[in-house]
N, CA, C and O atoms as a Maestro MAE file, in Angstrom:
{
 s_m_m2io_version
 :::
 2.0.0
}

f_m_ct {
 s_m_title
 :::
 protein
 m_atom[292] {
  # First column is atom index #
  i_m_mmod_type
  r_m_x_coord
  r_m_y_coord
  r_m_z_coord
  i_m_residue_number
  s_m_chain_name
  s_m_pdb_residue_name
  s_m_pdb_atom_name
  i_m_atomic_number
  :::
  1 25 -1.977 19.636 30.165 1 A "UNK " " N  " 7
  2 3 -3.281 19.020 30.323 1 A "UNK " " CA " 6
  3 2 -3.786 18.450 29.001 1 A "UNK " " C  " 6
  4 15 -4.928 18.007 28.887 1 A "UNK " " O  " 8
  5 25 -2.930 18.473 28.042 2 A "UNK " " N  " 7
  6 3 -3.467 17.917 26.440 2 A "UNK " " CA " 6
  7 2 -3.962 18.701 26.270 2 A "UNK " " C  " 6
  8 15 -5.062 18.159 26.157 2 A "UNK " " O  " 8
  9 25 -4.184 19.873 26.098 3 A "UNK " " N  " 7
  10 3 -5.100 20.947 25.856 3 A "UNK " " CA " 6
  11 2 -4.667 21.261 23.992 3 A "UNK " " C  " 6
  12 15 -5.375 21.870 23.189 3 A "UNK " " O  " 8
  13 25 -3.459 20.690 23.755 4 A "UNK " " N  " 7
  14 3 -3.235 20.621 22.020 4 A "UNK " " CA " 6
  15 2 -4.097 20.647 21.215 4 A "UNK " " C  " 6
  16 15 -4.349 19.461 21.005 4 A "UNK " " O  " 8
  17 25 -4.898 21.404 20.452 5 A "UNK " " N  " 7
  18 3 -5.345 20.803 19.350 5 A "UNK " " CA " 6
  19 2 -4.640 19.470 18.321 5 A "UNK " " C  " 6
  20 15 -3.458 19.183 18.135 5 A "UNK " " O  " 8
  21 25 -5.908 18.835 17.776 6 A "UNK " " N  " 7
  22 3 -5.284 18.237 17.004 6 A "UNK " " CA " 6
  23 2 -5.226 18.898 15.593 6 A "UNK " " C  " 6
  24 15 -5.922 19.901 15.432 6 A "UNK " " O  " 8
  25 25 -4.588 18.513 14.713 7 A "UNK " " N  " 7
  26 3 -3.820 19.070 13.120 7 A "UNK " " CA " 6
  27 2 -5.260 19.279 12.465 7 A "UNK " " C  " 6
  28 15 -5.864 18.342 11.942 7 A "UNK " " O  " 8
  29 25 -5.780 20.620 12.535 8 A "UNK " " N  " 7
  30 3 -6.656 21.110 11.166 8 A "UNK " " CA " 6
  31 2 -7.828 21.412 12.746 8 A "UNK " " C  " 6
  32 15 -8.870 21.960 12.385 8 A "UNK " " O  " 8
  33 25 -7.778 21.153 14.226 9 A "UNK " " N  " 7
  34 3 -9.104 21.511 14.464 9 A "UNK " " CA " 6
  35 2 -8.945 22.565 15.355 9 A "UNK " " C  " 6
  36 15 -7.841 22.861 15.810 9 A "UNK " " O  " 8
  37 25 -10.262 23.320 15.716 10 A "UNK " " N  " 7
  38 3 -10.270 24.288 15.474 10 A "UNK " " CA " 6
  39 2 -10.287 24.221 17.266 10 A "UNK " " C  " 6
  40 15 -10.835 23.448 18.052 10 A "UNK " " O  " 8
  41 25 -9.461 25.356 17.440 11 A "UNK " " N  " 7
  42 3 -8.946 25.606 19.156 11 A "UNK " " CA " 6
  43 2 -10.267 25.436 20.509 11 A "UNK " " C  " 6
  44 15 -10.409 24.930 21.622 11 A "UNK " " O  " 8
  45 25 -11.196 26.426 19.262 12 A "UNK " " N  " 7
  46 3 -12.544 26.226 20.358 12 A "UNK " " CA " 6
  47 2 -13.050 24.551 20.989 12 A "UNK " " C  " 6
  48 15 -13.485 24.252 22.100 12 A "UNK " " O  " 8
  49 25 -12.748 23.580 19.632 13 A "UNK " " N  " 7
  50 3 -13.445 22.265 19.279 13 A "UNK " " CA " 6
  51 2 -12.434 21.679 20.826 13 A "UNK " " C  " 6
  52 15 -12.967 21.201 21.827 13 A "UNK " " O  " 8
  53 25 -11.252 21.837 20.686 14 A "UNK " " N  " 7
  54 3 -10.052 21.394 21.822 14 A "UNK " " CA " 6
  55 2 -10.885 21.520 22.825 14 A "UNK " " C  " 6
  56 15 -11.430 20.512 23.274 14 A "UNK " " O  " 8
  57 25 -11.221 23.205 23.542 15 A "UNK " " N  " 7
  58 3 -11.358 23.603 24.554 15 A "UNK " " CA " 6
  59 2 -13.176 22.508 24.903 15 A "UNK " " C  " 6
  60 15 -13.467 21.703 25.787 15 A "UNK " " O  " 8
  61 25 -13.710 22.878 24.096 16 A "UNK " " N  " 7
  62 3 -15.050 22.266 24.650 16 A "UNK " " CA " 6
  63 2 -14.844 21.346 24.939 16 A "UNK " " C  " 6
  64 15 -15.037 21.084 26.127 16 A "UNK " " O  " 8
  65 25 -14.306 20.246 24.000 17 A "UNK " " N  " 7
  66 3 -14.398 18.671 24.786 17 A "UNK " " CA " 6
  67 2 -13.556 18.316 25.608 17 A "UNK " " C  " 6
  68 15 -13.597 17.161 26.032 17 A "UNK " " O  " 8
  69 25 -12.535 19.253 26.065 18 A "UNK " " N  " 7
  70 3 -11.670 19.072 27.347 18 A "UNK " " CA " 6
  71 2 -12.678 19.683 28.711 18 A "UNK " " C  " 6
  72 15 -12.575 19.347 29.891 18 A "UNK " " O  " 8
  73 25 -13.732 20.754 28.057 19 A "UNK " " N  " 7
  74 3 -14.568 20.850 29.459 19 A "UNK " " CA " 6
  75 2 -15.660 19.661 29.630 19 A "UNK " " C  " 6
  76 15 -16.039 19.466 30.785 19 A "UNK " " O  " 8
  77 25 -16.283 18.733 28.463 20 A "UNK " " N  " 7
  78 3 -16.889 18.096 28.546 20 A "UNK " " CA " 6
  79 2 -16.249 17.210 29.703 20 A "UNK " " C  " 6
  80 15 -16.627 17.074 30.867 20 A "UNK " " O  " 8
  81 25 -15.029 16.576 28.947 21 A "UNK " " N  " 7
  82 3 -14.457 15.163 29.513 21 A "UNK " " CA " 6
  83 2 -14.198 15.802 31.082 21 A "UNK " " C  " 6
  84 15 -14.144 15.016 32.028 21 A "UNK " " O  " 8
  85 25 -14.033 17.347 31.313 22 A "UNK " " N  " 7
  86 3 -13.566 17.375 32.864 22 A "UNK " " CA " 6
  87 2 -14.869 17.449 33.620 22 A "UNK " " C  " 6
  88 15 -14.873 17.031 34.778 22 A "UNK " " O  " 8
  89 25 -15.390 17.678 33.372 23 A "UNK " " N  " 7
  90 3 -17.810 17.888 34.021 23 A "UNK " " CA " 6
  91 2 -17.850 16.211 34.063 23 A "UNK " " C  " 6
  92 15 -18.318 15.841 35.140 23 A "UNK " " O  " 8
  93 25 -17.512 15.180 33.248 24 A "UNK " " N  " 7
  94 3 -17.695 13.725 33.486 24 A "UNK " " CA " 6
  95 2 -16.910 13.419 34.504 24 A "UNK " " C  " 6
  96 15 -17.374 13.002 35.565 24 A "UNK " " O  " 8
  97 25 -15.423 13.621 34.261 25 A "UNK " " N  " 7
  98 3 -14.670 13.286 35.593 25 A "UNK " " CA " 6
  99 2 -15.224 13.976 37.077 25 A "UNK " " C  " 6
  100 15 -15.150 13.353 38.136 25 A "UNK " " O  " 8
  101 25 -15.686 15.112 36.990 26 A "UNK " " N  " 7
  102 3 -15.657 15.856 38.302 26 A "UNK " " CA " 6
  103 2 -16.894 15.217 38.743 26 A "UNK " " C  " 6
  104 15 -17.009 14.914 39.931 26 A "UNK " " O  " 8
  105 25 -17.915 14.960 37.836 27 A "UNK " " N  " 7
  106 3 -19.145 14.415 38.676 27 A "UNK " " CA " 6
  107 2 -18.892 12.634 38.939 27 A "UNK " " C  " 6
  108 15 -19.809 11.992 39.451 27 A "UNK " " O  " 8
  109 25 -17.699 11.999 38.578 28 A "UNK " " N  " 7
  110 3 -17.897 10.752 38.459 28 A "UNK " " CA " 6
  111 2 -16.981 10.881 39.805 28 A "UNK " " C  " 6
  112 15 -16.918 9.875 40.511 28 A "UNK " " O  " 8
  113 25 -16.405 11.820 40.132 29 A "UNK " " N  " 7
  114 3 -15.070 11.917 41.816 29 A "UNK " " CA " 6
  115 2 -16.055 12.239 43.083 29 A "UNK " " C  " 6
  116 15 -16.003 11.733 44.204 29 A "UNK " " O  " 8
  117 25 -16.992 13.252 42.576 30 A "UNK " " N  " 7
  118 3 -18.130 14.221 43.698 30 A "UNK " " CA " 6
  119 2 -18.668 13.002 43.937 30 A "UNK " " C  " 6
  120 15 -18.576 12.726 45.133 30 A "UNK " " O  " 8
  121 25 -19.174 12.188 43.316 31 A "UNK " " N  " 7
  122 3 -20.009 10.987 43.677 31 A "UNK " " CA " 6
  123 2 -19.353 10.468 45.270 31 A "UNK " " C  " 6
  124 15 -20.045 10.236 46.261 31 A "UNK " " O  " 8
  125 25 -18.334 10.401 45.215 32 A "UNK " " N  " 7
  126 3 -17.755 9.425 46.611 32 A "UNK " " CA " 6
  127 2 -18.058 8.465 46.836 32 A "UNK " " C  " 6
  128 15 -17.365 7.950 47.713 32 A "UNK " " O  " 8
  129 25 -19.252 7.537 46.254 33 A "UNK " " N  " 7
  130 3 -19.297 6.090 46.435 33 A "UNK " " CA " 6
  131 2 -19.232 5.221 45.696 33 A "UNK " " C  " 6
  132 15 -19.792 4.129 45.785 33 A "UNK " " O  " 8
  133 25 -18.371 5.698 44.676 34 A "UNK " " N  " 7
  134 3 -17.287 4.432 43.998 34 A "UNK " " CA " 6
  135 2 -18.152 3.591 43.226 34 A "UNK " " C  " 6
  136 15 -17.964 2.399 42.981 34 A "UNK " " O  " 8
  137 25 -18.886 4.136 42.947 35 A "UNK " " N  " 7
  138 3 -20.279 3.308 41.550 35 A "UNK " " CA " 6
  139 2 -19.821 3.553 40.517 35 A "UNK " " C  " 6
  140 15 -19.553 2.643 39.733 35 A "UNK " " O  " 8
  141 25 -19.529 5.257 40.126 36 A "UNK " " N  " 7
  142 3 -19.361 5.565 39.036 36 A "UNK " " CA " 6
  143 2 -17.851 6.060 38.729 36 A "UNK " " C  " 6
  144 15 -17.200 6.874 39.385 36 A "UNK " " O  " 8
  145 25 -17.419 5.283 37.431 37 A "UNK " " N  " 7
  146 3 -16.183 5.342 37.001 37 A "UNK " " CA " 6
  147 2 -16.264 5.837 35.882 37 A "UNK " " C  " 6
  148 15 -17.240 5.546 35.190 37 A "UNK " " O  " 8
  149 25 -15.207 6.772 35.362 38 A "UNK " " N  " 7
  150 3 -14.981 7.677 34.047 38 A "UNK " " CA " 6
  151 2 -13.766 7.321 33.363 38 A "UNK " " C  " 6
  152 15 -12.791 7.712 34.005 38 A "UNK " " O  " 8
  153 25 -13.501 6.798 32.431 39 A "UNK " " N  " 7
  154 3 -12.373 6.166 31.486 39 A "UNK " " CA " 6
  155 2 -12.960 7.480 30.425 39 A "UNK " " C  " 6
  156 15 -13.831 7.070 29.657 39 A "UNK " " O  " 8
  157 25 -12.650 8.847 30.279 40 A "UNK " " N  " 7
  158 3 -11.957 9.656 28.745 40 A "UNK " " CA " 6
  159 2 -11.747 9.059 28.051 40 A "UNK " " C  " 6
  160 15 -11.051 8.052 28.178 40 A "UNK " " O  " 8
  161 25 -12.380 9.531 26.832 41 A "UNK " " N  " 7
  162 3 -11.047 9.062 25.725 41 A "UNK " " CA " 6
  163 2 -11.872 10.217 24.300 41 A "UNK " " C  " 6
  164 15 -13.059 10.511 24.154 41 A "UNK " " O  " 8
  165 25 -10.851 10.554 23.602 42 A "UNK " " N  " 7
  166 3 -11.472 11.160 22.399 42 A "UNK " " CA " 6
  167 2 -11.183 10.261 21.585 42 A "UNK " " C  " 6
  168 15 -10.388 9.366 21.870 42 A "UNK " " O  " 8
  169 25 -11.909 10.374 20.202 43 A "UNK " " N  " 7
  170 3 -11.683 9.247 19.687 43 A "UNK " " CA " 6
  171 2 -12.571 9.335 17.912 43 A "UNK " " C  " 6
  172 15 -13.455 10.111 17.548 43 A "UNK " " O  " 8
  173 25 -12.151 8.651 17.440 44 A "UNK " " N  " 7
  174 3 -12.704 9.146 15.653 44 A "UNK " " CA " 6
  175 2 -13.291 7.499 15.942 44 A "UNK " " C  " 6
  176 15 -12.541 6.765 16.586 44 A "UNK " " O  " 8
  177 25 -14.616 6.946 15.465 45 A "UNK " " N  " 7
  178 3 -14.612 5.642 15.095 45 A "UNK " " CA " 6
  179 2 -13.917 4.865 14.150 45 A "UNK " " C  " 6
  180 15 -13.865 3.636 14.212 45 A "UNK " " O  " 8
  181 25 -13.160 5.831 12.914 46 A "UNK " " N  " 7
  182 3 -12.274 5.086 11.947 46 A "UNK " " CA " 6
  183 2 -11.197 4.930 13.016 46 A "UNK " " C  " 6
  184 15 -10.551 3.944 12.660 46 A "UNK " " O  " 8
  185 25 -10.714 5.376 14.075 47 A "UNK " " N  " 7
  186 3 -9.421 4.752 14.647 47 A "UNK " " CA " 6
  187 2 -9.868 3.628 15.370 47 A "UNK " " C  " 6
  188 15 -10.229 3.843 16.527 47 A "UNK " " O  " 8
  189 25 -9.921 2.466 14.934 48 A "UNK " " N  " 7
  190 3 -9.872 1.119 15.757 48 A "UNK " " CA " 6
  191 2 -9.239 0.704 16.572 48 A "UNK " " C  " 6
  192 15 -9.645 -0.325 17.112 48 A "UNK " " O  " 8
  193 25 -8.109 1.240 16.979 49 A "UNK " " N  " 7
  194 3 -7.175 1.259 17.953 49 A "UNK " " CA " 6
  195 2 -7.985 1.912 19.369 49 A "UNK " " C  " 6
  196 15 -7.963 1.279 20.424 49 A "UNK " " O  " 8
  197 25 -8.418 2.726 19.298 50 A "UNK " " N  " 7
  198 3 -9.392 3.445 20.125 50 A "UNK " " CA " 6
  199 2 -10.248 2.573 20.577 50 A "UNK " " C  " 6
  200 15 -10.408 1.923 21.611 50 A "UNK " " O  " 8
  201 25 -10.727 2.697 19.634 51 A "UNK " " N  " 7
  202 3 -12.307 2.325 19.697 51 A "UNK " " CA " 6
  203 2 -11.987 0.669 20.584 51 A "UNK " " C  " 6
  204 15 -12.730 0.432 21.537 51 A "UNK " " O  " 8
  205 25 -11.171 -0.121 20.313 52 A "UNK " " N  " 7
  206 3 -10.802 -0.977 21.056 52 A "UNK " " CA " 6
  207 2 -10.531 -0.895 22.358 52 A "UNK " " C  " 6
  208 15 -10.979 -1.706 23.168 52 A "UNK " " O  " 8
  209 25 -9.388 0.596 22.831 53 A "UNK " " N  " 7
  210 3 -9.552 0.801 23.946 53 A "UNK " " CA " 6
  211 2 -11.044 1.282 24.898 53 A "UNK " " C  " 6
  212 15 -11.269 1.074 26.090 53 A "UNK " " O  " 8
  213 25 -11.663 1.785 24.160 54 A "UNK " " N  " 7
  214 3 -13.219 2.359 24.691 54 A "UNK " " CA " 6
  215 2 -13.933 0.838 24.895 54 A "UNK " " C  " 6
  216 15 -14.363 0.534 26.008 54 A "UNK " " O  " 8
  217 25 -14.004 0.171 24.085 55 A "UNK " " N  " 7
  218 3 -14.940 -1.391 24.134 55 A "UNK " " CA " 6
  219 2 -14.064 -2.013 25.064 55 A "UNK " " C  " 6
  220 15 -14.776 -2.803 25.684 55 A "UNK " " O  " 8
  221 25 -12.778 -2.089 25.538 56 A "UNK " " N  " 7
  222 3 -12.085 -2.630 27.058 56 A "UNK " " CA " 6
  223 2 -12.459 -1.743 28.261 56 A "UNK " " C  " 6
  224 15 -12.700 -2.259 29.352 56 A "UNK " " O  " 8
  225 25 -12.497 -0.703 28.109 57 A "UNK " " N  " 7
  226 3 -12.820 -0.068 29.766 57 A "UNK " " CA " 6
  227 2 -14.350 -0.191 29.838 57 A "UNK " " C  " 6
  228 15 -14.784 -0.493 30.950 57 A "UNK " " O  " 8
  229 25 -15.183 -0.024 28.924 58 A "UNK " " N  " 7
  230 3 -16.593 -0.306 29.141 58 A "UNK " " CA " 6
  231 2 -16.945 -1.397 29.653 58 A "UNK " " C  " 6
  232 15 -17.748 -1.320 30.583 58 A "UNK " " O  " 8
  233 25 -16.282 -3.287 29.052 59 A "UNK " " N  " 7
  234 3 -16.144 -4.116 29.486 59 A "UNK " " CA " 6
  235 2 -15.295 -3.967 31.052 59 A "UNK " " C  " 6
  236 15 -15.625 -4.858 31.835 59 A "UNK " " O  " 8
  237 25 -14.377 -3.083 31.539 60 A "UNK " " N  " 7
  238 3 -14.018 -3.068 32.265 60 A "UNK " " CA " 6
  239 2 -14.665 -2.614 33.389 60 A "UNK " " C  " 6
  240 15 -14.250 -3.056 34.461 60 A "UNK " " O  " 8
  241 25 -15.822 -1.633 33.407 61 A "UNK " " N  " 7
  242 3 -16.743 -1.013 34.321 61 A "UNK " " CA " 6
  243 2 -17.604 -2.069 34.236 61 A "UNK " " C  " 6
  244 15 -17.734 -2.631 35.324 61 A "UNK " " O  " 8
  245 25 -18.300 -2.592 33.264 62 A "UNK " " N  " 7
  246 3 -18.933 -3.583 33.332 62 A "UNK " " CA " 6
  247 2 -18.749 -4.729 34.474 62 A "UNK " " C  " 6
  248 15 -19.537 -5.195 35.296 62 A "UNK " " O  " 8
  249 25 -17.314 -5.001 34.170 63 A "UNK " " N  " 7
  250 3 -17.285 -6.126 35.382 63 A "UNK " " CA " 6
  251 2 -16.738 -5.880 36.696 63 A "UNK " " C  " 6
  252 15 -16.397 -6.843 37.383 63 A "UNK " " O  " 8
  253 25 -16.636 -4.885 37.056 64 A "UNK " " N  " 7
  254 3 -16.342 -4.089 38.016 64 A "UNK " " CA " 6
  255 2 -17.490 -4.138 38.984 64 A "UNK " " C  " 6
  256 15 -17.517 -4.533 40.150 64 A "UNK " " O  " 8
  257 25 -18.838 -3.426 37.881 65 A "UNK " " N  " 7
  258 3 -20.001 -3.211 38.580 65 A "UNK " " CA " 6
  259 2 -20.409 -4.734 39.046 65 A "UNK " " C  " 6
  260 15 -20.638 -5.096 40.199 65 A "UNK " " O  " 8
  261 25 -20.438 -5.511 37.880 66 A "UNK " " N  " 7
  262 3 -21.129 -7.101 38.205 66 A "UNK " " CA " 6
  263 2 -20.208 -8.101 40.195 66 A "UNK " " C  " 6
  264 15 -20.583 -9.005 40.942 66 A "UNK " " O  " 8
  265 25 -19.080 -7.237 40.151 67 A "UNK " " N  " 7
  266 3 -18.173 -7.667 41.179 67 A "UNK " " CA " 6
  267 2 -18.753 -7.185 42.454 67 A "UNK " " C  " 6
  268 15 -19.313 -7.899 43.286 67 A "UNK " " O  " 8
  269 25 -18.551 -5.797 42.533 68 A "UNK " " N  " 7
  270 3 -18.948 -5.156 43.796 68 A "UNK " " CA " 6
  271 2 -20.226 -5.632 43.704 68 A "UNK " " C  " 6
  272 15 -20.433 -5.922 44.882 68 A "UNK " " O  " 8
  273 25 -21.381 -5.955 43.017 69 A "UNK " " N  " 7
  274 3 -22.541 -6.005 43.415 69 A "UNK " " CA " 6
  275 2 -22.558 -7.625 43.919 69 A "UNK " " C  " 6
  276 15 -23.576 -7.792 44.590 69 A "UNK " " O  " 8
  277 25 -21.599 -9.131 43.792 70 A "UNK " " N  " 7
  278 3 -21.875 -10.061 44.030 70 A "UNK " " CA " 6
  279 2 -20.994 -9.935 45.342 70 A "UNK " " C  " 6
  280 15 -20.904 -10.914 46.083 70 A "UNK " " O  " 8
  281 25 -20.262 -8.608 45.683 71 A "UNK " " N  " 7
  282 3 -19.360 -8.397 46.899 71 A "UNK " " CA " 6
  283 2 -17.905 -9.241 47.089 71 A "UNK " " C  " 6
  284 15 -17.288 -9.530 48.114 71 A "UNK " " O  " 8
  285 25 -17.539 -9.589 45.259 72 A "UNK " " N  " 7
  286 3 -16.266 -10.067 45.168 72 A "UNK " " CA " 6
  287 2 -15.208 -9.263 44.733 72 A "UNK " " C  " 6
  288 15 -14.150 -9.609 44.207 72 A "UNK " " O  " 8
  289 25 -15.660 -8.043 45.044 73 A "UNK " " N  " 7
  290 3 -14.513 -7.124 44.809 73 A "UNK " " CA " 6
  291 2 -14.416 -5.906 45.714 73 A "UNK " " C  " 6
  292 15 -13.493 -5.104 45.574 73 A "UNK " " O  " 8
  :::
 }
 m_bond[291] {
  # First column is bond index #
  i_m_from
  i_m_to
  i_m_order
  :::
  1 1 2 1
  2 2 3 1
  3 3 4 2
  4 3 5 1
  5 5 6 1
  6 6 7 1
  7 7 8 2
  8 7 9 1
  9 9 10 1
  10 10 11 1
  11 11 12 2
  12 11 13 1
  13 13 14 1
  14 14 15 1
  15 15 16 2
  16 15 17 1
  17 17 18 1
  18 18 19 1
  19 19 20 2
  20 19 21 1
  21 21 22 1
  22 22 23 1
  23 23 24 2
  24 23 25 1
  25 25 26 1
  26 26 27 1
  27 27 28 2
  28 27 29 1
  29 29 30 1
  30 30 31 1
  31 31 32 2
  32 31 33 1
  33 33 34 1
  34 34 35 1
  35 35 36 2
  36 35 37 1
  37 37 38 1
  38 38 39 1
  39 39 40 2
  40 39 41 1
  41 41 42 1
  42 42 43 1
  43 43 44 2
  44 43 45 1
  45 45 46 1
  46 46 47 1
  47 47 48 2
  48 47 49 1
  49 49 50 1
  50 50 51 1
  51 51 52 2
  52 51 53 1
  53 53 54 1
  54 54 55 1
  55 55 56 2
  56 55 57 1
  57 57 58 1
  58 58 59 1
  59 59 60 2
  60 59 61 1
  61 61 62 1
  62 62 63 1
  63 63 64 2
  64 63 65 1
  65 65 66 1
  66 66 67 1
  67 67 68 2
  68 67 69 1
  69 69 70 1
  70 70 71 1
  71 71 72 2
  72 71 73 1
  73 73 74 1
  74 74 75 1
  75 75 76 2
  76 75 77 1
  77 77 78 1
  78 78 79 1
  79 79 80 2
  80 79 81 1
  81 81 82 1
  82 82 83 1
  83 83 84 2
  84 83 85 1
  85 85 86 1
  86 86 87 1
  87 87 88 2
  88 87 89 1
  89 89 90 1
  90 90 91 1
  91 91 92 2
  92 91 93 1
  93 93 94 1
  94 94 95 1
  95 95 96 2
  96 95 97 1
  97 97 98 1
  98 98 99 1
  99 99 100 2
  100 99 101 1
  101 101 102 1
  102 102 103 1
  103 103 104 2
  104 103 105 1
  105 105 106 1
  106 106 107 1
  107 107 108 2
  108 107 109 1
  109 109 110 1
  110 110 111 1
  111 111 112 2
  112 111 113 1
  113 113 114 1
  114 114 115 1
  115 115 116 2
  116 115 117 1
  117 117 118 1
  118 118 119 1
  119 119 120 2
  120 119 121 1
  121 121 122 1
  122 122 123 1
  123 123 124 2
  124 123 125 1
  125 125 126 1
  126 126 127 1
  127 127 128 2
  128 127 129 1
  129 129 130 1
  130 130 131 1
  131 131 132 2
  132 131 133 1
  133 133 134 1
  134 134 135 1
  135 135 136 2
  136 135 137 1
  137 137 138 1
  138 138 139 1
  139 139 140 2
  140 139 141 1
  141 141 142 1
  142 142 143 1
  143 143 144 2
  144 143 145 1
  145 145 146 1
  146 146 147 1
  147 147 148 2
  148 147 149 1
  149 149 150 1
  150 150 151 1
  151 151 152 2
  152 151 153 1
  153 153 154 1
  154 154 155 1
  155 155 156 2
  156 155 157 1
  157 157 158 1
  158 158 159 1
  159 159 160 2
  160 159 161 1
  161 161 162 1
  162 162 163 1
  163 163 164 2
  164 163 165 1
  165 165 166 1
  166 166 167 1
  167 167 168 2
  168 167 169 1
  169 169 170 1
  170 170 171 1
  171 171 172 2
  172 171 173 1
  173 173 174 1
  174 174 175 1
  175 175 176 2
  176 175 177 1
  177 177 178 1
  178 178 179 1
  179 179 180 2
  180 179 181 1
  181 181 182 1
  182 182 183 1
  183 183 184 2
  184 183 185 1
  185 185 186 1
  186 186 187 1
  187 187 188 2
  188 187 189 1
  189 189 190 1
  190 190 191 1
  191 191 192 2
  192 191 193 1
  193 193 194 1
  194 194 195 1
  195 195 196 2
  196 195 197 1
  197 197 198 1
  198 198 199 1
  199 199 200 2
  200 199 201 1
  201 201 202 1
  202 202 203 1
  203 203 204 2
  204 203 205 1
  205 205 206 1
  206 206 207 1
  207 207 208 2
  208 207 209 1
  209 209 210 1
  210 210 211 1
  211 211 212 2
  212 211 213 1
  213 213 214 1
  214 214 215 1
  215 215 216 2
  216 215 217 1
  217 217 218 1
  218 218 219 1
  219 219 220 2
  220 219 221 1
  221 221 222 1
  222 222 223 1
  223 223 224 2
  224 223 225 1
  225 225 226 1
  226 226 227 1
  227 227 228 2
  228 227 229 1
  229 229 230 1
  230 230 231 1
  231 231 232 2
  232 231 233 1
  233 233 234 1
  234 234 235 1
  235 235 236 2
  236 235 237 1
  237 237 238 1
  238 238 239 1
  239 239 240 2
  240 239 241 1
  241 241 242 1
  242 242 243 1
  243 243 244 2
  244 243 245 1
  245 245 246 1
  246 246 247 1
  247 247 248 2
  248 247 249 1
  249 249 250 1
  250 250 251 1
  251 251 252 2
  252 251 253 1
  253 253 254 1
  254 254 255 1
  255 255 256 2
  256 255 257 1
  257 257 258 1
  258 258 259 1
  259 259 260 2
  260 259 261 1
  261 261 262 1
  262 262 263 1
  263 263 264 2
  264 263 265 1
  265 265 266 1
  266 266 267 1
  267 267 268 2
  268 267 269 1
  269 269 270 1
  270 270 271 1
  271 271 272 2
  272 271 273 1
  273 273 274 1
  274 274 275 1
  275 275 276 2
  276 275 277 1
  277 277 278 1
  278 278 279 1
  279 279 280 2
  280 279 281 1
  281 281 282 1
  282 282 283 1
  283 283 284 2
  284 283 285 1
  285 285 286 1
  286 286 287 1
  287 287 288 2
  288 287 289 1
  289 289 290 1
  290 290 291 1
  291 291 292 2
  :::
 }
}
């Protein structure tokens, strides 16, 4: 489940934000009507690589939402 720490952090730091990111997913599935979408990701802002992927799925919910609401998707 990735449950790894990463190099120097501390096991607890792992465990919490793996319960965070799973409380976002579970309430974004319980929903059942497909409004709300959850793209995870951990992420340092010095990694730009990231942070690129986070600014594409946001843009990606973004136009997701703008779709279903003009009923072209």
């Amino acid at each position: 489940d990735g449950l790894t720490p990463e190099p120097g952090e501390d096991p607890r730091v792992t465990r919490a934000k793996y319960f965070i990111r799973d409380e976002f997913l579970r309430i974004s599935i319980e929903s059942g009507d497909d409004r709300h979408h959850c793209y995870p990701h951990f992420t340092c802002a010095v990694d730009t690589e990231n942070i690129r992927r986070v600014f594409n799925d946001c843009r990606d919910i973004i136009q997701r939402m703008h779709l279903r609401q003009y009923e072209l998707l």
